[in-house]
C-alpha positions in Angstrom: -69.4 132.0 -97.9 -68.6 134.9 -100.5 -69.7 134.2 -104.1 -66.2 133.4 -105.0 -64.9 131.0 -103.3 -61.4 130.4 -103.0 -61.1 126.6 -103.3 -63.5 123.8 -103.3 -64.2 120.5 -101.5 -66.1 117.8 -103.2 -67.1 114.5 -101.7 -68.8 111.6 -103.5 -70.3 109.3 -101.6 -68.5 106.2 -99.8 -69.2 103.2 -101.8 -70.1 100.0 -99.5 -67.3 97.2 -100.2 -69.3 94.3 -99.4 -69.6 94.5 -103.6 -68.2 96.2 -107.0 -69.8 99.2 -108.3 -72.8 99.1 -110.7 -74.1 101.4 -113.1 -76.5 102.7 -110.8 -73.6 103.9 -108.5 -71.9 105.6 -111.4 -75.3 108.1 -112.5 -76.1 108.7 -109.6 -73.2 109.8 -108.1 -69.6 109.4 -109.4 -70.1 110.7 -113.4 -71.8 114.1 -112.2 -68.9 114.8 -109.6 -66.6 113.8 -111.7 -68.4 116.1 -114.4 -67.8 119.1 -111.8 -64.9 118.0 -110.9 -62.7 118.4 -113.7 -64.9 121.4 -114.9 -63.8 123.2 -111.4 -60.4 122.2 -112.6 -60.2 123.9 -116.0 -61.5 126.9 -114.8 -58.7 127.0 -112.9 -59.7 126.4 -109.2 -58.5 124.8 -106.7 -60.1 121.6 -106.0 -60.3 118.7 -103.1 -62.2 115.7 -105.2 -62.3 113.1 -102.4 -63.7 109.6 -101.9 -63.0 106.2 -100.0 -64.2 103.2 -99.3 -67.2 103.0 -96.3 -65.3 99.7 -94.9 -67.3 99.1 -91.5 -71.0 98.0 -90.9 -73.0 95.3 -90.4 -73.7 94.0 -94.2 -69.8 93.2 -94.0 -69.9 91.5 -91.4 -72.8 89.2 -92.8 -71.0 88.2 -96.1 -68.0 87.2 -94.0 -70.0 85.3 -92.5 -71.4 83.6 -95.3 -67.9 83.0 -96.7 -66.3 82.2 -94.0 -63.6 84.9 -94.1 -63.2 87.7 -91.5 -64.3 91.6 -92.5 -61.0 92.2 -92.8 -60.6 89.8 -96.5 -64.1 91.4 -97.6 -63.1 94.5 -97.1 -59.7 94.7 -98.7 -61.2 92.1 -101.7 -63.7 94.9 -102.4 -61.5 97.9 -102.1 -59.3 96.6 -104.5 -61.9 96.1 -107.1 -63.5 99.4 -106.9 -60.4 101.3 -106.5 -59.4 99.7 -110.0 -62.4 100.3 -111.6 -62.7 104.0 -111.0 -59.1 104.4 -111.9 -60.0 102.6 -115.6 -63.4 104.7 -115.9 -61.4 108.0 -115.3 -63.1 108.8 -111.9 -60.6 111.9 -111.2 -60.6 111.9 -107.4 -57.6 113.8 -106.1 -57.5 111.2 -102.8 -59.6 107.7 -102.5 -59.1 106.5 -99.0 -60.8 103.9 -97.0 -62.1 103.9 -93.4 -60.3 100.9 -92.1 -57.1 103.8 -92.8 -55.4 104.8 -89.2 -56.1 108.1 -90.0 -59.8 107.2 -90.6 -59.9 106.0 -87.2 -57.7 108.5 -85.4 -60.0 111.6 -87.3 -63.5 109.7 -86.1 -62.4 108.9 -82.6 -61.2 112.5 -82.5 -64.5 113.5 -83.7 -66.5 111.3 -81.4 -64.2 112.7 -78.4 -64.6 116.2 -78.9 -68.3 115.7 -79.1 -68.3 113.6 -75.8 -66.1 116.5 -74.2 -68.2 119.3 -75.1 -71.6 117.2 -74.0 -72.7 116.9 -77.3 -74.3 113.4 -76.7 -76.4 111.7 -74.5 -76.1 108.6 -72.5 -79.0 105.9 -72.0 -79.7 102.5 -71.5 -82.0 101.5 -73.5 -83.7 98.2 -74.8 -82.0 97.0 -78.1 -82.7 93.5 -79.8 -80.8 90.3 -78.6 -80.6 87.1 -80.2 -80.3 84.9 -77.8 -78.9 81.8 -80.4 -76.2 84.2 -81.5 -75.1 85.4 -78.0 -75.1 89.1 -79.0 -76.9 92.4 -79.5 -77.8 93.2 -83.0 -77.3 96.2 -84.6 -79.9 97.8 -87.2 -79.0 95.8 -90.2 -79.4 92.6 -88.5 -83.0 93.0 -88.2 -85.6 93.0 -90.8 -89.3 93.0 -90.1 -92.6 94.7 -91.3 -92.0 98.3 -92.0 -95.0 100.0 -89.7 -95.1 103.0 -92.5 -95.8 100.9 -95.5 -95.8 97.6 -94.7 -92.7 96.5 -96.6 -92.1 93.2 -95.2 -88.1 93.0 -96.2 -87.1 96.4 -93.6 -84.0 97.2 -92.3 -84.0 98.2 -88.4 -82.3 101.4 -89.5 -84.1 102.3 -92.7 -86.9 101.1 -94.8 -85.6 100.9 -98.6 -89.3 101.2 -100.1 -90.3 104.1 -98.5 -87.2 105.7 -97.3 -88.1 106.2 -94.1 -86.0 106.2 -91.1 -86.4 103.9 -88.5 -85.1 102.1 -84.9 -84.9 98.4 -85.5 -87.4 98.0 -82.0 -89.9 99.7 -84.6 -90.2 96.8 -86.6 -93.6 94.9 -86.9 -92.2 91.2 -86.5 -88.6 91.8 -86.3 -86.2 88.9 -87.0 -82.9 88.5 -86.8 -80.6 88.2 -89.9 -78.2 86.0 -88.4 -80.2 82.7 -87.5 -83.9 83.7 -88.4 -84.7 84.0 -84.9 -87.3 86.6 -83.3 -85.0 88.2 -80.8 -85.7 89.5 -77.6 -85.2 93.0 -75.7 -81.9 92.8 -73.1 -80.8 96.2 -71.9 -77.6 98.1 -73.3 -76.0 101.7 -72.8 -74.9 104.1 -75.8 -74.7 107.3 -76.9 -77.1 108.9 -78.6 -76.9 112.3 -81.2 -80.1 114.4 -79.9 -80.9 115.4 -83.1 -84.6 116.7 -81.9 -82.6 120.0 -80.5 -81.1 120.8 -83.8 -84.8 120.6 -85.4 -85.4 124.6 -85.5 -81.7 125.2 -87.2 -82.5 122.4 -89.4 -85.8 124.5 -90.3 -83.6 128.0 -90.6 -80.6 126.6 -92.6 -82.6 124.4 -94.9 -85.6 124.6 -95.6 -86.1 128.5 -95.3 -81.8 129.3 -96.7 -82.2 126.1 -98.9 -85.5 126.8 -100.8 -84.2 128.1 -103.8 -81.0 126.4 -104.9 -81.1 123.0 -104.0 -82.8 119.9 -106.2 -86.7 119.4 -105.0 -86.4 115.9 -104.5 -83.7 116.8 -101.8 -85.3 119.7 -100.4 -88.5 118.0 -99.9 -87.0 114.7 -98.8 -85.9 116.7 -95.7 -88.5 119.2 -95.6 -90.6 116.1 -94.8 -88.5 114.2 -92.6 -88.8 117.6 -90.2 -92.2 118.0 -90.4 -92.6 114.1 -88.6 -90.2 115.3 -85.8 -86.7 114.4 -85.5 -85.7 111.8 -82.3 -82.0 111.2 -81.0 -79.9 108.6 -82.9 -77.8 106.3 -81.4 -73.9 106.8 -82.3 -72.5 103.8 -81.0 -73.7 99.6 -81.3 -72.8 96.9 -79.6 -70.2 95.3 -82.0 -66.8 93.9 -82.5 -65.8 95.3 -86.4 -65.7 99.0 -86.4 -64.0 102.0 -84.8 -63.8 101.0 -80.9 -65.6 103.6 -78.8 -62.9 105.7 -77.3 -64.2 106.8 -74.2 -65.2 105.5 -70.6 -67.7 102.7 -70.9 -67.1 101.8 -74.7 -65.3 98.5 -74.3 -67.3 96.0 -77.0 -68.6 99.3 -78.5 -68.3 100.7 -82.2 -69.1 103.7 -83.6 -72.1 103.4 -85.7 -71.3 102.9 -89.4 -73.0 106.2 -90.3 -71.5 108.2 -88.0 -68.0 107.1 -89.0 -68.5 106.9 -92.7 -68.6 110.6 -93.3 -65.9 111.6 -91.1 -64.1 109.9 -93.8 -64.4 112.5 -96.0 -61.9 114.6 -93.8 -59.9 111.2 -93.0 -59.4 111.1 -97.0 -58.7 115.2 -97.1 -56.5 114.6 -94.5 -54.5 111.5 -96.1 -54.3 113.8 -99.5 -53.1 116.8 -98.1 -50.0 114.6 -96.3 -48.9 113.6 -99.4 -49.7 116.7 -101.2 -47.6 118.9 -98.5 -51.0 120.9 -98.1 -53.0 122.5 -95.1 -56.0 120.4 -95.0 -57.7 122.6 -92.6 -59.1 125.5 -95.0 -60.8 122.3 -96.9 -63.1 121.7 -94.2 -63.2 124.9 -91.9 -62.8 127.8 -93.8 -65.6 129.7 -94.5 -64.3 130.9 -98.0 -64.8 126.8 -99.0 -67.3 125.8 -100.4 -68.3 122.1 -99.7 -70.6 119.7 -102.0 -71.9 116.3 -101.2 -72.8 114.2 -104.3 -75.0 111.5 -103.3 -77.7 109.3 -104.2 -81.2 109.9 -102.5 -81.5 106.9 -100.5 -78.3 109.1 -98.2 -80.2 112.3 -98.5 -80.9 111.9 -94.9 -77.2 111.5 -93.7 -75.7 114.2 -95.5 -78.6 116.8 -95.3 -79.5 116.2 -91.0 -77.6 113.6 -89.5 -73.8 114.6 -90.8 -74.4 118.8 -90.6 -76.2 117.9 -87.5 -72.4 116.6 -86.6 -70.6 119.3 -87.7 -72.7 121.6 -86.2 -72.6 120.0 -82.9 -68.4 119.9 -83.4 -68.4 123.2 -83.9 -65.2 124.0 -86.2 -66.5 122.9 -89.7 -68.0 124.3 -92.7 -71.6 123.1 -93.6 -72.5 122.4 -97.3 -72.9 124.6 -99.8 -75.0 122.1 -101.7 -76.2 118.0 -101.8 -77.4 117.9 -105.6 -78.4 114.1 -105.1 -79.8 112.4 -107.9 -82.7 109.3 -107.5 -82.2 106.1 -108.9 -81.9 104.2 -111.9 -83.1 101.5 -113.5 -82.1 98.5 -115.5 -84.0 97.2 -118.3 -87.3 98.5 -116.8 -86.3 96.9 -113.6 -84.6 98.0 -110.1 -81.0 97.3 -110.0 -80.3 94.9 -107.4 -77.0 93.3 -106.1 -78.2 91.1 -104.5 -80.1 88.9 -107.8 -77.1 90.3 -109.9 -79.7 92.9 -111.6 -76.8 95.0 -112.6 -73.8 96.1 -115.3 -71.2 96.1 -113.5 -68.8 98.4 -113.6 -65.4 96.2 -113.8 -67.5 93.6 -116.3 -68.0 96.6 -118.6 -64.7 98.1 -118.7 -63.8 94.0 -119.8 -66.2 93.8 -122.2 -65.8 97.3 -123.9 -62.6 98.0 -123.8 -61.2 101.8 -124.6 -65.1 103.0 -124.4 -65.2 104.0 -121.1 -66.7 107.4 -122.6 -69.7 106.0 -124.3 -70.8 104.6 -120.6 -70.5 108.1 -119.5 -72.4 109.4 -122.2 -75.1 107.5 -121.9 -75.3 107.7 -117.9 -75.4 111.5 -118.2 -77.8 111.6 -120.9 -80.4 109.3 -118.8 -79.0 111.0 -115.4 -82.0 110.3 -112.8 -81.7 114.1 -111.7 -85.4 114.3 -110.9 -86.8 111.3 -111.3 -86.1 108.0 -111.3 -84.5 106.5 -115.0 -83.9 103.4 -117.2 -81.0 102.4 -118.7 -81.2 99.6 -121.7 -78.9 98.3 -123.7 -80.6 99.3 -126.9 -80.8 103.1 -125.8 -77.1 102.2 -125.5 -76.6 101.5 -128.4 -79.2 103.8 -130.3 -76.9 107.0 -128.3 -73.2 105.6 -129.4 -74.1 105.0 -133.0 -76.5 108.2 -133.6 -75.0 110.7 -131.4 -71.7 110.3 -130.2 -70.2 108.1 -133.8 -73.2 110.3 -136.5 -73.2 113.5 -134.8 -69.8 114.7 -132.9 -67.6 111.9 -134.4 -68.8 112.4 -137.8 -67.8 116.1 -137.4 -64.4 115.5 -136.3 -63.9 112.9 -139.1 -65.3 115.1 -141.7 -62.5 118.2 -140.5 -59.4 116.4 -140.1 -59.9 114.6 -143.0 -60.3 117.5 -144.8 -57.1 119.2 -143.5 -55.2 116.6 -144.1 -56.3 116.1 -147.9 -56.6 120.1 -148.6 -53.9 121.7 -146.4 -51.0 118.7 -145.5 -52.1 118.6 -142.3 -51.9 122.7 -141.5 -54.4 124.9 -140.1 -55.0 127.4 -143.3 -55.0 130.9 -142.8 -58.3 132.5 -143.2 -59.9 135.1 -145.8 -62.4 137.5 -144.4 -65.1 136.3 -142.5 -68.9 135.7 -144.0 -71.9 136.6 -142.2 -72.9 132.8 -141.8 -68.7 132.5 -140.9 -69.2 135.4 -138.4 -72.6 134.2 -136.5 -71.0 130.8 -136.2 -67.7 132.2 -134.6 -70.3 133.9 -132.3 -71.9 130.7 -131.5 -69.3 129.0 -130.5 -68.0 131.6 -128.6 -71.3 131.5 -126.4 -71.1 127.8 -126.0 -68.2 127.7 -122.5 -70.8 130.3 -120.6 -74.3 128.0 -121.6 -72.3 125.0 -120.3 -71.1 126.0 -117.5 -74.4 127.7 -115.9 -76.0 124.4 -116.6 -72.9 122.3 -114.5 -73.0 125.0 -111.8 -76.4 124.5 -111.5 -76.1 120.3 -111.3 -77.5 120.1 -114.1 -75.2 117.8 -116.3 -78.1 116.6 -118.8 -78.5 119.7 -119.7 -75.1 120.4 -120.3 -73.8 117.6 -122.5 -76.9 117.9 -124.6 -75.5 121.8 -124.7 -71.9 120.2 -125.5 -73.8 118.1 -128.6 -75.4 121.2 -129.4 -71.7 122.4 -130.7 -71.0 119.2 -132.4 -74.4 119.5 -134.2 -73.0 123.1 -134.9 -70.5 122.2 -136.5 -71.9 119.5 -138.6 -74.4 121.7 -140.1 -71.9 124.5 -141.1 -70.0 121.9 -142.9 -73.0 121.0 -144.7 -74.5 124.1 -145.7 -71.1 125.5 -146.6 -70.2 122.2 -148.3 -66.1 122.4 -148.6 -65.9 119.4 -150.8 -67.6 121.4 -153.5 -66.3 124.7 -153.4 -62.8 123.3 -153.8 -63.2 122.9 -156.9 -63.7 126.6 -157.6 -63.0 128.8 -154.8 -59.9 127.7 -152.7 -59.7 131.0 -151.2 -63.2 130.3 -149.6 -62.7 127.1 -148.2 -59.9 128.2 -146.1 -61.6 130.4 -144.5 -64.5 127.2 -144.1 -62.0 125.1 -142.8 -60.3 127.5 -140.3 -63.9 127.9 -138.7 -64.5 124.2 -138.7 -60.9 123.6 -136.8 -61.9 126.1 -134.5 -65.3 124.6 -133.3 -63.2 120.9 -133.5 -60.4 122.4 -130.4 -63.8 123.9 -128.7 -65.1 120.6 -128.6 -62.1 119.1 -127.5 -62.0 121.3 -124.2 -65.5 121.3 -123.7 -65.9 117.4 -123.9 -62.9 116.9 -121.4 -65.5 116.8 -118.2 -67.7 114.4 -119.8 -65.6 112.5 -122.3 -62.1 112.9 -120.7 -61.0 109.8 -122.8 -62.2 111.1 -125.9 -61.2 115.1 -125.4 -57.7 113.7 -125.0 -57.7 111.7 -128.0 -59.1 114.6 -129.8 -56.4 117.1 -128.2 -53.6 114.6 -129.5 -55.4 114.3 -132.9 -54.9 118.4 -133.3 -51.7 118.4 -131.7 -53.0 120.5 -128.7 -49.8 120.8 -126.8 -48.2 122.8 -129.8 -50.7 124.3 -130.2 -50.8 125.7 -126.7 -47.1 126.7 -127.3 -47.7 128.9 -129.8 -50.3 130.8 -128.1 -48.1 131.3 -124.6 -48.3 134.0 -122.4 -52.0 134.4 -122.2 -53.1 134.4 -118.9 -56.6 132.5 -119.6 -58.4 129.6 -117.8 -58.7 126.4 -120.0 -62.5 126.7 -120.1 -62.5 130.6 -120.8 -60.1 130.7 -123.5 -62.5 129.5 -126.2 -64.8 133.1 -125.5 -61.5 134.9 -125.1 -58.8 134.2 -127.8 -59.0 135.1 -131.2 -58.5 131.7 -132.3 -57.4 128.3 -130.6 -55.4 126.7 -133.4 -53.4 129.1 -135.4 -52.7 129.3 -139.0 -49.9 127.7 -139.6 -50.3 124.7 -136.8 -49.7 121.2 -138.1 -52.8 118.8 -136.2 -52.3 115.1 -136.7 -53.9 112.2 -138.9 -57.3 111.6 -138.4 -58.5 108.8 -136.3 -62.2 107.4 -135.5 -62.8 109.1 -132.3 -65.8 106.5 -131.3 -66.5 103.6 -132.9 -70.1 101.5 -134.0 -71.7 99.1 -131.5 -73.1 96.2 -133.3 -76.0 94.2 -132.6 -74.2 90.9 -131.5 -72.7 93.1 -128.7 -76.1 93.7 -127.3 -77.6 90.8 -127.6 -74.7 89.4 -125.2 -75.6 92.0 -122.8 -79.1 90.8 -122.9 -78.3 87.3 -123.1 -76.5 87.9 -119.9 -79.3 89.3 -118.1 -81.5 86.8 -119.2 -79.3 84.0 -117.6 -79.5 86.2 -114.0 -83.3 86.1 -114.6 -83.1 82.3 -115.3 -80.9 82.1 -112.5 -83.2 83.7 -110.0 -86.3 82.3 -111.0 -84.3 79.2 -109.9 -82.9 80.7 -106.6 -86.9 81.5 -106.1 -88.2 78.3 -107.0 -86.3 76.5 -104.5 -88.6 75.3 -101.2 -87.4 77.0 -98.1 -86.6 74.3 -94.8 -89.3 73.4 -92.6 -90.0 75.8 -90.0 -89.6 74.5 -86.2 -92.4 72.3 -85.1 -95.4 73.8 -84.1 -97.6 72.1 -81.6 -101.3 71.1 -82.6 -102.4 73.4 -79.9 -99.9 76.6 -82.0 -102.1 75.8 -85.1 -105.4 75.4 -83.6 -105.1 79.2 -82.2 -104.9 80.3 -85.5 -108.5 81.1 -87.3 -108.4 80.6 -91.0 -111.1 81.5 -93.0 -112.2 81.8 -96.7 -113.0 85.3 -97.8 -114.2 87.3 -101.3 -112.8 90.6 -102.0 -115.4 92.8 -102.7 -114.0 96.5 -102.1 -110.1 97.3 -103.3 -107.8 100.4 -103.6 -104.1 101.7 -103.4 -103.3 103.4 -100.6 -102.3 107.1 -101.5 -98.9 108.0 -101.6 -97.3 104.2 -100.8 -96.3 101.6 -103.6 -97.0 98.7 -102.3 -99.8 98.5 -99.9 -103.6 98.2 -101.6 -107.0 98.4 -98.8 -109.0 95.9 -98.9 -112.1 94.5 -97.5 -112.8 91.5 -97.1 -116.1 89.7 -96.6 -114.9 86.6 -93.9 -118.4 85.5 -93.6 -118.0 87.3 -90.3 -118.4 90.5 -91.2 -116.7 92.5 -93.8 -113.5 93.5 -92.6 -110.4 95.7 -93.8 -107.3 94.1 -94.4 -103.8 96.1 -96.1 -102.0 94.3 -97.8 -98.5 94.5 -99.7 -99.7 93.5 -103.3 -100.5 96.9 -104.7 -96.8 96.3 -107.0 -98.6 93.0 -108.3 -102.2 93.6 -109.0 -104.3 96.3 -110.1 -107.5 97.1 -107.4 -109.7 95.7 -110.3 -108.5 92.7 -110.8 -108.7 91.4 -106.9 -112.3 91.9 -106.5 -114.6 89.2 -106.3 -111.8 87.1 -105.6 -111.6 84.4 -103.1 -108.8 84.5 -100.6 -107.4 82.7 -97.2 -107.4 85.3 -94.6 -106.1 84.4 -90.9 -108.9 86.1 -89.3 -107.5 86.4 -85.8 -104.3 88.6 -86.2 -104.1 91.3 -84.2 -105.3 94.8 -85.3 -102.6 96.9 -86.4 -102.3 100.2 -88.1 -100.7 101.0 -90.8 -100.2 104.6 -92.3 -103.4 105.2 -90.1 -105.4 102.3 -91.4 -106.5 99.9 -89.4 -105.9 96.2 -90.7 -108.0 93.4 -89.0 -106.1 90.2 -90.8 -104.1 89.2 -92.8 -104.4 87.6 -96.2 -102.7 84.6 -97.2 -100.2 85.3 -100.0 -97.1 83.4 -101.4 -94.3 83.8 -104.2 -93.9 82.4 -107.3 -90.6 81.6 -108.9 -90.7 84.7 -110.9 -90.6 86.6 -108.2 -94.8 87.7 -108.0 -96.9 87.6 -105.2 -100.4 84.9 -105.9 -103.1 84.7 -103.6 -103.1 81.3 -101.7 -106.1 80.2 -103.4 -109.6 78.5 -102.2 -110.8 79.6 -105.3 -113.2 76.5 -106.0 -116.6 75.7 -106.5 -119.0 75.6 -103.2 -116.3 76.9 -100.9 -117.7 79.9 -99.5 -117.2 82.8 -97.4 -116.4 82.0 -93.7 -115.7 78.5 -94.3 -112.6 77.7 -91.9 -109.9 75.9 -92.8 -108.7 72.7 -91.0 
């Protein structure tokens, strides 16, 4: 691609409409392309900013179940939600499609077809997982089981959401299914498979040797280490009825599998916006002067930095990214967000319950962006960043200027007298400010750059204070013009600057100075939006009415947040509940069932966490046996310290496994309490001792 590119595609990952979107959603991916988005714009490029909703998938097909609704009314109750929320946050996609879309379809199968044609796949019958109550295959999602990495009890059969790693649901230590709770069994089933073992050493070339420099750690090393295990073909197809049929020989009951589909709906939405827009969408996606960007969050790392160039590779008339800046995760209250316990603000619940300050959420989202690490959002950092930095710092600024205008001039812009040396470093400044901000945004760092955006405000409150206006008024109105000019002309920066991050507030601000007038006046100038503040002599003239001052944020009291919190609070109440209640009996076991089981008491006397996992902690165990090593998943619960000495139940006669290249010989007894921790089931009394079995 040459250095300048000649338009620019940017995709934001395919929310999931089996729910709305959360705040979580929003840092991690939608605010910083957004961000990018509308930066691209002012600096006058041109710009594909396209999304959709990922409509297909197992997950789906569970909640319908659950309400007793087809796919179909999830899918298009979803949709409409999110669509409506990212219209009232500002989200500035030029297209957001949805992969239930005929043209969604038509793109994938043509996808999938050309692949087939060219023998990019390949065709075996394999062993999947059956359950034989339900009468059918079931795909990844519909298994869960013990992770064999780290021993996360709650996997997926396609990916493991503790420690991200990738996985075939027949990999699962005690797979289950997630339709009646049954342990399935192995029937035999032909699909198609992407080999992605023989893209391994262009993987290597294009990634992790091109890649090293200018692409986030986290995401380089993510892949970097999923290489060095060894790639293995994926399956493209599963054996289900909601999806994209297979459209080949041999595909009847066949779907394409949700991941392979979902991105091809990036060029599905392309496609849909370039229809209506009477554009070529071709050069979007295949010409090399493009330059294409995946925002993401890092749990699709994988998908958009192997599996999907893998695809377009393997197709063999696309572009490949320029860049995947994704972001890790964030936090709520010290907690992980889930949707599933309601651990979340919600995006359409926000917009309700704040009305008109969509920009504060955005704000506050960029300045805790998880760009390296993971974050925390809280309500009283909320809070503490509204009233101190957006209402004390910028707003205060703005206030102060217009007000001043208003009282001093009638509303217009004064004409200056010569410049000061403070008046001339600060014109300097600001000058310096478009070029700062921008190398942060191209370099994905949006933190960085709103802080650099505040930077300005701060600025310009500090020239107001050490040049104090209000004072010299009184004898030298000559002087404050000139003041007041400078100040008006570090108020329009900051209303062209904010617009990417604050695009509700930059337009307020824009009306408040009478922008489009102003803009007028200065016709003919042939200069990009962003540019012009570097460029031009001055961005409101002398002589240019602005408009009466207005309070461009606004304080967020107390009460406010203590409703936010009371609300968690009730989801925590509400879960503890959910937790507390006693799950059915199992199926009967027969006397004979529990007398093959050796239960034994046991005393901890040797603990630590296993390296690099969070949950798993070694143990040993003396069973009155022998002393034995057992891993268990408690490591998020208890400190090694605490555990020893303590007296567990230990099923004595599990079979060995290994996990992360321990052995474990056992398992120890553990259950849940209704706050959610895991407690020892305990024969913690006096005179029981070690190797006593239990009857």
């Amino acid at each position: 691609m040459s250095n300048t590119p000649q338009r620019y595609t940017i995709t934001a990952a395919l929310p999931y409409t089996n729910g709305p979107i959360h705040i979580g959603h929003l840092a991690g991916v939608y605010v910083p392309a957004d961000i990018y988005a509308r930066y691209l714009r002012m600096q006058g490029n041109d710009v594909a900013f396209v999304c959709g909703s990922d409509e297909h998938g197992v997950p789906i097909t569970i909640k319908a179940k659950k309400e007793g609704v087809t796919p179909q009314d999830i899918v298009d109750k979803y949709d409409g939600i999110i669509r409506k929320s990212f219209e009232d946050f500002g989200v500035s996609f030029d297209n957001y499609s949805r992969t239930s879309a005929k043209v969604h379809h038509d793109t994938a199968s043509a996808f999938f077809k050309k692949m087939y044609e060219d023998g990019k796949f390949i065709e075996e019958t394999t062993q999947q997982l059956y359950d034989e109550k339900a009468g059918q295959f079931l795909a990844d999602r519909f298994v869960t089981g013990t992770c064999p990495k780290c021993g996360n009890e709650e996997a997926y059969g396609d990916q493991c959401e503790s420690c991200g790693t990738s996985l075939n649901a027949t990999d699962l230590i005690n797979p289950k299914s997630a339709i009646t709770g049954e342990i399935p069994t192995l029937k035999e089933t032909r699909h198609w498979f992407l080999p992605l073992d023989q893209y391994q050493e262009w993987l290597d070339e294009w990634i992790v040797k091109g890649h090293a420099h200018d692409w986030k750690s986290n995401v380089h090393g993510q892949v970097k280490s999923w290489l060095n295990d060894g790639l293995r073909a994926r399956a493209v197809t599963r054996d289900l009825d909601w999806g994209i049929p297979v459209p080949v020989e041999g595909g009847d009951g066949k779907v394409l599998y949700v991941w392979f589909d979902a991105p091809i709906g990036y060029i599905s939405s392309t496609k849909e916006w370039a229809e209506r827009e009477g554009k070529d969408w071709e050069p979007y996606w295949k010409d090399e002067d493009t330059k294409l960007i995946h925002f993401i969050g890092k749990d699709n790392i994988v998908f958009h930095c192997i599996i999907f160039p893998v695809m377009l590779k393997a197709h063999g008339e696309y572009i490949l990214p320029e860049n995947v800046p994704a972001n890790e995760f964030l936090n709520l209250e010290g907690k992980k967000l889930s949707t599933s316990k309601n651990w979340a603000v919600w995006l359409h619940e926000y917009l309700e319950e704040f009305p008109n300050q969509q920009d504060v959420l955005r704000y506050v989202l960029t300045a805790n962006a998880p760009e390296a690490k993971d974050n925390d959002f809280t309500w009283k950092d909320f809070q503490a960043r509204n009233n101190n930095e957006l209402v004390a710092i910028f707003g205060n600024f703005i206030n102060r200027v217009v007000v001043l205008t208003n009282k001093y001039y009638s509303r217009i812009v004064p004409k200056p007298n010569d410049y000061s040396e403070v008046d001339e470093q600060t014109i300097a400044e600001l000058k310096a400010y478009p070029a700062v901000i921008a190398s942060s945004i191209e370099k994905y760092r949006f933190r960085e750059a709103q802080g650099e955006l505040m930077n300005l405000a701060r600025l310009g409150n500090k020239y107001l204070a050490d040049e104090e206006p209000w004072k010299l008024i009184k004898t030298d109105e000559e002087r404050v013009k000139t003041i007041m000019y400078v100040a008006l002309q570090i108020a329009s920066s900051l209303a062209t600057l904010s617009e990417p991050f604050l695009p509700f507030s930059s337009a307020k601000l824009q009306k408040m100075l009478n922008f489009t007038d102003a803009e007028s006046k200065l016709s003919g100038e042939e200069y990009s939006q962003w540019d012009k503040i570097a460029t031009r002599d001055s961005l409101l003239p002398a002589g240019h009415q602005i408009g009466k001052a207005e309070l461009l944020f606004s304080k967020i009291e107390d009460s406010q947040m203590q409703e936010q919190l009371d609300k968690l609070e009730a989801t925590k109440t509400a879960n503890a509940a959910e937790n507390n209640k006693v799950e059915p009996q199992k199926e009967t076991a027969t006397f004979e069932d529990f007398t093959k089981m050796d239960l034994r008491v046991g005393t901890i006397i040797e603990a630590h966490k296993m390296p690099k996992t969070k949950k798993l902690m070694v143990i040993k165990v003396d069973t009155g046996l022998d002393n034995r090593t057992v891993v268990s998943g408690i490591a998020e619960h208890y400190k090694a310290e605490e555990i020893i000495g303590k007296k567990v139940t230990v099923l004595a006669n599990l079979a060995p496994r290994k996990l992360r290249g321990v052995e474990s010989e056992g398992m120890i007894l553990m259950t849940e309490n209704s706050a959610g921790k895991l407690v020892f089931v305990n024969p913690d009394e006096d005179g029981v001792e070690p190797g006593t079995t239990i009857n």
